[in-house]
C-alpha positions in Angstrom: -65.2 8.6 -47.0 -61.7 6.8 -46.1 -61.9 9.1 -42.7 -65.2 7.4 -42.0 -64.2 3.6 -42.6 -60.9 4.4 -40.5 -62.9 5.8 -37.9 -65.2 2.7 -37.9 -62.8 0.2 -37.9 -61.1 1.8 -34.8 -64.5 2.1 -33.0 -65.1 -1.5 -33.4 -61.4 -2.9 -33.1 -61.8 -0.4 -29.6 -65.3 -2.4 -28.7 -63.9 -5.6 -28.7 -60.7 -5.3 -27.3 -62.9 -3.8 -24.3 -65.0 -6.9 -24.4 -62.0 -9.2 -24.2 -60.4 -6.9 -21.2 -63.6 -6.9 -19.5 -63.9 -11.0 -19.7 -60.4 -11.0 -18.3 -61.5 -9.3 -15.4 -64.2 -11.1 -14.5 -62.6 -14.4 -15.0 -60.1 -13.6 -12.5 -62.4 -12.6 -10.1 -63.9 -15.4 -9.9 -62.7 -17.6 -6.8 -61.7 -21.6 -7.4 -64.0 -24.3 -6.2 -63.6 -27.4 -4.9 -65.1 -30.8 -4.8 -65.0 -32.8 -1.5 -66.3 -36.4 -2.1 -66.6 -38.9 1.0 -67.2 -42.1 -0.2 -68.0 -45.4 1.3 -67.2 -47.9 -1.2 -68.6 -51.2 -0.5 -67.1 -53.2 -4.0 -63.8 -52.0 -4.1 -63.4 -54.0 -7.7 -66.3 -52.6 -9.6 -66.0 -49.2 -7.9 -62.0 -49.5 -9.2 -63.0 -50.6 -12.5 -66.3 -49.5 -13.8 -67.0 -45.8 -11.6 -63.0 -44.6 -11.6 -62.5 -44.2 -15.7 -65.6 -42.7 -16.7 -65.4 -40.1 -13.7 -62.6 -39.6 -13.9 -62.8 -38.6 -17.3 -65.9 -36.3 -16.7 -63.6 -34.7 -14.4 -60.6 -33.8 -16.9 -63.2 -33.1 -19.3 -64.3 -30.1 -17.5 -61.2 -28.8 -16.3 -61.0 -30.4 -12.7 -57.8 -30.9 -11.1 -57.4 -33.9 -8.7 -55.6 -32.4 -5.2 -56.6 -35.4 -2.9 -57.5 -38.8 -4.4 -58.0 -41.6 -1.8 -54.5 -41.8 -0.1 -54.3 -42.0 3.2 -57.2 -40.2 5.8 -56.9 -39.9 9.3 -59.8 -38.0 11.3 -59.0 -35.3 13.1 -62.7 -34.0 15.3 -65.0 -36.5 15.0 -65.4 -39.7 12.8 -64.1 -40.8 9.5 -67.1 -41.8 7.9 -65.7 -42.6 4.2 -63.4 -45.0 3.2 -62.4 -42.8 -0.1 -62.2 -39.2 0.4 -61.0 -37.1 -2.9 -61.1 -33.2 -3.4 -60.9 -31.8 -6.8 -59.8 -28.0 -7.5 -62.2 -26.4 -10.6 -61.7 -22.9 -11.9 -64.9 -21.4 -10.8 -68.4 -22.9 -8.9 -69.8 -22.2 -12.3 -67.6 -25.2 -13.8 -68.5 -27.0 -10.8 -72.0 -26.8 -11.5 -71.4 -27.7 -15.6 -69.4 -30.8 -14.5 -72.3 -32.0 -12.1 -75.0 -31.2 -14.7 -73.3 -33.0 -17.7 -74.5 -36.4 -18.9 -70.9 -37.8 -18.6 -71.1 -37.0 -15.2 -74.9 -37.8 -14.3 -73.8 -41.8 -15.9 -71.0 -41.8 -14.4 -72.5 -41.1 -10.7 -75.0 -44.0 -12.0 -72.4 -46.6 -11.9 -70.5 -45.1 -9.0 -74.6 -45.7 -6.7 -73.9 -49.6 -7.6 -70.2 -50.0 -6.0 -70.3 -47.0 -3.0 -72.4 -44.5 -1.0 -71.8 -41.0 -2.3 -71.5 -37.9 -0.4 -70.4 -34.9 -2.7 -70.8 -31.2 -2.0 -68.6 -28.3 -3.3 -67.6 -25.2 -1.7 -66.3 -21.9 -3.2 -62.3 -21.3 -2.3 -60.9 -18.4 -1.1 -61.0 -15.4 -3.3 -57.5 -14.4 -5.1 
């Protein structure tokens, strides 16, 4: 009877270690994404305080990483249309996508419509 427990235990320890490995895998597979936001801010004051601290802390919630974050922009082809440009590194386009759905974020882009004119898209990075 031991024999039979013993084999069991192994069987299922074996299951989900296989799980976990599997997981691994398919986590790193996964390429980063990034956020690119252009935004024309028309009240620099209310955009500063009443859109930065609760998107900004949507955006740490989730796991985003601020690369770029309104320094300085000079166009290169064409014309700079936004005042404020900031990209944001996220693990996956599947965070992306839970970032933009939450209600932290949806509020948060509420406010951010009174004080600027938003134009956010994300793209998938290059894969590992």
């Amino acid at each position: 009877m031991n024999r039979y427990i013993t084999l069991g235990v192994t069987l299922a320890a074996g299951i989900g270690i296989g799980g976990i490995a599997v997981e691994a895998i398919h986590a790193q597979a996964q390429p980063p994404a990034y956020v690119i936001a252009e935004n024309v801010v028309n009240d620099q004051a209310g955009y500063t305080l009443d859109f930065l601290p609760p998107i900004t802390k949507a955006i740490q919630d989730a796991g985003g990483k601020f690369l770029a974050r309104g320094g300085k922009t000079f166009a290169m082809h064409g014309a700079l249309n936004a005042n404020r440009v900031v990209v944001v590194q996220f693990e996956s386009l599947d965070k992306v996508q839970a970032w933009f759905n939450s209600p932290a974020t949806k509020a948060a882009f509420a406010i951010g419509e009174k004080y600027s004119t938003l134009h956010d898209y994300a793209v998938e990075g290059a894969s590992p």
